[in-house]
N, C-alpha and C positions, 0 to 999 in steps of 0.2 A: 590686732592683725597689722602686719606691718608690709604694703605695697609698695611695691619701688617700678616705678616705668621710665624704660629707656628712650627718650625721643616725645620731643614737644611739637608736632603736628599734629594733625591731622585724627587719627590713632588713638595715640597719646591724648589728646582735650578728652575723646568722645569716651576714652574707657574712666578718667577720671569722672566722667558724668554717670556713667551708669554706675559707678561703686558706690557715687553717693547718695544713689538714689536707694542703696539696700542697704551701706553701710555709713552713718555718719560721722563713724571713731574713730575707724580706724585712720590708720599713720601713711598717709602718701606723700613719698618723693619722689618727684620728676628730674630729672637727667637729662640734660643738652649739653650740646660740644658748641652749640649757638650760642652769642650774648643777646640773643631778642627774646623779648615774652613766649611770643606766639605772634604768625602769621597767616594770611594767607596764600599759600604758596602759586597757585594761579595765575594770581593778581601781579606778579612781579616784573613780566613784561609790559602790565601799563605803567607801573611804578617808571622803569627805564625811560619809557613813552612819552613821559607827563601828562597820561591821561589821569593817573590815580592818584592822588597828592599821598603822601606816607601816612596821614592821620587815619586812613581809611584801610591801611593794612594789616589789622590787627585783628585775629579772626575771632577773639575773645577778649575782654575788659581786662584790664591793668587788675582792677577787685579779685576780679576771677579765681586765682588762687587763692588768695584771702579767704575768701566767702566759701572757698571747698576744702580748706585749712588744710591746702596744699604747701610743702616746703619742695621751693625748686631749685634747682642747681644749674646756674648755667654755665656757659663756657669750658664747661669740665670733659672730658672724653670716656668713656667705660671701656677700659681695655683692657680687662680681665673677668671671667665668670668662672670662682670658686663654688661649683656647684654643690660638693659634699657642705661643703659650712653655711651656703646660700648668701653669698659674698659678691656684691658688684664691687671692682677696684678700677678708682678713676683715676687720672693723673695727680699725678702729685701722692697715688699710693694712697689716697684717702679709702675706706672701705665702708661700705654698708650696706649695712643686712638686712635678708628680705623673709618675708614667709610666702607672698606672693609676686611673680616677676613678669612682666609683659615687656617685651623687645619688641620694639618698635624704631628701628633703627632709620627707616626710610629705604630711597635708592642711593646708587652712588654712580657718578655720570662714568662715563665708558671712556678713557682717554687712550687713541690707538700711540703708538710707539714713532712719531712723526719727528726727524732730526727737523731740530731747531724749537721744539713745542717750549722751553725750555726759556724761552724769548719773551721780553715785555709783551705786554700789549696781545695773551694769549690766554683766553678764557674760558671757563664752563657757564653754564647758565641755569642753576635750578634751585640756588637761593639765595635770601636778601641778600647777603654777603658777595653773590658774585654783582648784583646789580651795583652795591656801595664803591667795587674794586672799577667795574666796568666805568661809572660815571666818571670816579675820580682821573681814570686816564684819558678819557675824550676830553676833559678840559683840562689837562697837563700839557696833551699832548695833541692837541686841536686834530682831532681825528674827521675825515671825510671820506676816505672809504676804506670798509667792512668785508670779511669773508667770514661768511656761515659754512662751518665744515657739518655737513648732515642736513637732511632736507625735510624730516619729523616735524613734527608740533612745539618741538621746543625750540628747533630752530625755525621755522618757520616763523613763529612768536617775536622773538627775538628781532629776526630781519623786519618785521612791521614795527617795534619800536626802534631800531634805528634809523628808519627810515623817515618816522614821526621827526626822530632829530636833524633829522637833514643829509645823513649819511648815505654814501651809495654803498648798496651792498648786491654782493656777488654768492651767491649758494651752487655749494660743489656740493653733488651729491652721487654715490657711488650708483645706485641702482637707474633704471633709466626713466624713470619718473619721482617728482618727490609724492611724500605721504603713501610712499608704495607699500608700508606695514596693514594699511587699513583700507587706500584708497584703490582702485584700480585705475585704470590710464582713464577712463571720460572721467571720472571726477577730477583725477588729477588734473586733466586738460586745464578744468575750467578753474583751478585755485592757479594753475600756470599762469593762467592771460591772465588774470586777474594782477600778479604779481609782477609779469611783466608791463602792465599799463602804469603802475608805482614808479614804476622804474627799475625796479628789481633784474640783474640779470641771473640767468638758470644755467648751470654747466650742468649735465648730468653723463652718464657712464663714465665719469674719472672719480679723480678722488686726491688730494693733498699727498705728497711723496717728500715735501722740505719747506720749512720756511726761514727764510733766510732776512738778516738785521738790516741797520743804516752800517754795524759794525763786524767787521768778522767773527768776532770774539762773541757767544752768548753768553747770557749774565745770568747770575743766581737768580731763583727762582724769589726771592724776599727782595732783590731790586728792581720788579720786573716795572715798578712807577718809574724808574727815573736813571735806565741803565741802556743797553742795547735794546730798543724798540723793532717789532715787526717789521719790514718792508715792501715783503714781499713773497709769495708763497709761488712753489713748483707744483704741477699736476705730473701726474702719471705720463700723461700725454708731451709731456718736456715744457707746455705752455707756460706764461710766467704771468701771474696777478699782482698788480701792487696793492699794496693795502696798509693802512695802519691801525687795523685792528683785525683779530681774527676770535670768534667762539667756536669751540668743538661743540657740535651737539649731535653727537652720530647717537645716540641713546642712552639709557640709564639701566643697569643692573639691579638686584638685588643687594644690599648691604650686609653680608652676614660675616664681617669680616671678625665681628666680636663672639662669635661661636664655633668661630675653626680652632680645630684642637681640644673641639671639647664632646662629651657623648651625646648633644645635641645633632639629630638627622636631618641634614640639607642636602636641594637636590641644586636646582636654580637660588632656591630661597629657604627659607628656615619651612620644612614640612611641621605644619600644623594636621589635626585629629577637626572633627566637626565642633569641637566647642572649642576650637582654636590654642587647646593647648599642643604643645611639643610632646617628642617621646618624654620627655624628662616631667614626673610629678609637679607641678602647681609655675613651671615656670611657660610662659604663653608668648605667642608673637601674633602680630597685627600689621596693615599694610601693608606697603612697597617691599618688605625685607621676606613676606613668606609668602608661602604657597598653600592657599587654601585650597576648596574648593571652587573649580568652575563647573558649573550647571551646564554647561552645551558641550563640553567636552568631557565630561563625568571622570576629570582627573580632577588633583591639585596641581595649580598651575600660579606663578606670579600675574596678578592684575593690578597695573602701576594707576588705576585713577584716585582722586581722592574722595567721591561717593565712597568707594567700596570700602578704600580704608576709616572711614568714617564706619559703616555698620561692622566692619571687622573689630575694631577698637569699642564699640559699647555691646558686641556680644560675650568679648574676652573680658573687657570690665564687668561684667552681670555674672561670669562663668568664677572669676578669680574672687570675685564675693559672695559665692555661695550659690548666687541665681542658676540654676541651667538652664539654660539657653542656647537650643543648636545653630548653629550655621550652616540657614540653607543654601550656600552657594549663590554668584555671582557670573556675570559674564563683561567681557569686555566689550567699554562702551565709550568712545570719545565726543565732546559735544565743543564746540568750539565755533568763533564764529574769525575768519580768514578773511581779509583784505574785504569788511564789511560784507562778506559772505556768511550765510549764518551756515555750519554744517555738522553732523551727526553720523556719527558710523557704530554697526553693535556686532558684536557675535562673529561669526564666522564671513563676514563680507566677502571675503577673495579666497575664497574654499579652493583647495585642489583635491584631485582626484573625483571619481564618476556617481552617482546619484542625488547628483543635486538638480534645482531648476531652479532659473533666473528668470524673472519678472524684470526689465526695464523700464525707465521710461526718459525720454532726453530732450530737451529744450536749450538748445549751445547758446543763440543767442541773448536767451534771457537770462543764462547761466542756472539752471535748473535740471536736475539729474535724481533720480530715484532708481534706487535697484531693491532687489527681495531676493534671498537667495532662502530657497524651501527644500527642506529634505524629507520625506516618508510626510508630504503634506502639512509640515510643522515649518515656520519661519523661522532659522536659524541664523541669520545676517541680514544686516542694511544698511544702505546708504542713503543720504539724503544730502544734497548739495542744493542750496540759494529757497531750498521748503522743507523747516521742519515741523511744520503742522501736524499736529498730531502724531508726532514721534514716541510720544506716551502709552498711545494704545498701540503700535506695533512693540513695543519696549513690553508692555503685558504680555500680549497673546506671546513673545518670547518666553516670559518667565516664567508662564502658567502652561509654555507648551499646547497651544490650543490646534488641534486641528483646524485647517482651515481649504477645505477642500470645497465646502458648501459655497465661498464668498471668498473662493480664490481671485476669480476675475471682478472684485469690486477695490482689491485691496491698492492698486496704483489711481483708481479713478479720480478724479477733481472732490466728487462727496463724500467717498470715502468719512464713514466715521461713526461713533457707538449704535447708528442706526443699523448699518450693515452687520453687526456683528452676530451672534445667533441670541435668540431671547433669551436659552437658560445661563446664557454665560453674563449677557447683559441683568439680568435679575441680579445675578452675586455680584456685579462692578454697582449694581446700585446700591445695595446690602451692605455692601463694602467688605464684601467676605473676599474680594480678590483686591488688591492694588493694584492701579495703574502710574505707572511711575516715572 
């Protein structure tokens, strides 16, 4: 049997684990457009930081292919899928062939159409490669202040390690709160002040319209180390920032750029079936690039964290080696911890439209915020800002769907916790017939 997988994350590692947990022969190669092993892609704003030293970014052993007599291909691009001959062609026109195919391409960052982007000193942020680009120009080009285009997690991220470096940084952000995908305004509130006591300043309702050089003239994009550097960016609002650096990180799409044009079905992302294959016989996607199922929205739907493309990639690993194994669906969940704020969002947080109920609870000055958003009795979103105590057992009763109407009013309390929960459901969290997770 001959496996070929597109993309060394996340995915990619956990499906070559599960193949070889059922198949030890067969022939797998791995395909990256990266010259690194494997990393962890998380970790890359403490990388920037110097919180993380680089030896620690490796989300799997140097061995690791060896020991799964894995053959990996780096550096190379797939940009071609001959589906009738089962045919990946990579640059350079090199070809090979698969009998089993899992695309795993990842995301790919959202770059809006901004005269001037075009300019040194003009970055994305979501892999090693952009940390290696970013470092090298803050010490080229002795940079001291930053503009974050996007007010997300990933830029949010980002603003904390350069801030680590010394840099002042400025976040324009189009909506009128940042973290407005997940957060609603009191959580936001309090990652605000938080950001602004760093030093950090917050533009929000605008957004980047120019950025403009030291030079009239912007330079190719392969001179961007050591040619017309950033100076300075325009807002919507005509206001002018200076800066000598800027990252876009207004968000990240799905990758399927290597499946256009072909009879593979994509909506957002590459549509995956419950055992994560495609329409197309034996060839599968995983992660950031498809649309599996989501469990709270009974669609398929893109879920960018890396939990999920982790159990995506060892179900579609177990599926393309024989095992089946369905995919029960997932829901969106971000856990992340903000300007020494530890905080966690799942499901449906900032729900629109009518039948829902919201549980709060808010503590500004200790920076503490809890919300439950419930529908037909069942928890379907939360938030948790500065406590996430027992984030585990609302993340269950989520994904087991538990009514919770008997011990609705214990669910925000200070004790809240497996005592409160009802004895038949607690018997199977003992049993371990349910996971809490």
């Amino acid at each position: 049997m001959r496996y070929v997988i597109i993309g060394n994350s996340a995915s990619g590692i956990a499906a070559i684990e599960a193949i070889r947990e059922s198949d030890k022969k067969g022939k797998i190669t791995v395909i990256s457009d990266e010259p690194h092993f494997n990393y962890s892609r998380p970790l890359i704003s403490y990388l920037l930081g110097k919180k993380v030293p680089f030896e620690m970014m490796p989300y799997r052993e140097k061995d690791f292919y060896k020991d799964n007599k894995v053959k990996l291909i780096l550096n190379k691009k797939a940009t071609k899928l001959d589906l009738k001959q089962k045919v990946v062609v990579l640059t350079g026109k090199q070809r090979i062939h698969f009998d089993k195919l899992l695309i795993a391409t990842g995301g790919t960052p959202i770059i809006p159409e901004i005269k001037g982007s075009n300019l040194g000193g003009v970055f994305t942020f979501t892999k090693l490669a952009d940390v290696e680009k970013i470092e090298r120009y803050i010490k080229a080009n002795k940079v001291k202040g930053a503009v974050i285009i996007g007010g997300g997690l990933i830029g949010l991220k980002a603003t904390e390690a350069l801030i680590e470096l010394g840099i002042k940084v400025t976040i324009v952000e189009l909506a009128d709160r940042i973290l407005s995908a997940t957060f609603d305004k009191k959580a936001s509130s309090i990652i605000e002040a938080a950001l602004e006591k760093i030093g950090c300043k917050l533009i929000t309702n605008n957004t980047v319209v120019e950025m403009k050089g030291k030079n009239k003239k912007a330079c190719p994009v392969r001179n961007r180390r050591f040619s017309n550097g950033v100076k300075e960016v325009i807002l919507k609002n005509k206001e002018s920032i200076p800066t000598d650096l800027v990252i876009v990180a207004i968000g990240v799409r799905p990758n399927i750029e290597l499946v256009k044009n072909t009879l593979i079905k994509t909506d957002r992302g590459i549509l995956v079936d419950n055992f994560l294959q495609t329409n197309i016989k034996d060839i599968y996607a995983a992660g950031d690039c498809c649309e599996a199922k989501d469990s709270l929205l009974n669609k398929n739907w893109p879920i960018a964290i890396w939990p999920v493309a982790v159990r995506q990639g060892k179900i579609a690993g177990y599926n393309m080696a024989g095992m089946k194994k369905e995919y029960q669906g997932s829901f969106a969940m971000n856990s992340v911890e903000l300007c020494g704020i530890p905080t966690i969002s799942m499901g449906e947080s900032c729900p629109e439209g009518g039948g829902y109920q919201v549980l709060e609870y808010l503590e500004q000055e200790k920076s503490i915020y809890k919300k439950i958003v419930l529908k037909d009795n069942k928890i379907v979103g939360t938030i948790f800002v500065g406590d996430i105590e027992r984030a585990g057992i609302y993340t269950g009763l989520i994904k087991d769907k538990i009514d919770v109407s008997s011990f609705k009013e214990h669910l925000l309390r200070e004790d809240f916790g497996l005592i409160s929960l009802p004895k038949e459901y607690r018997k199977h969290l003992v049993a371990g017939e349910i996971a809490v997770i």
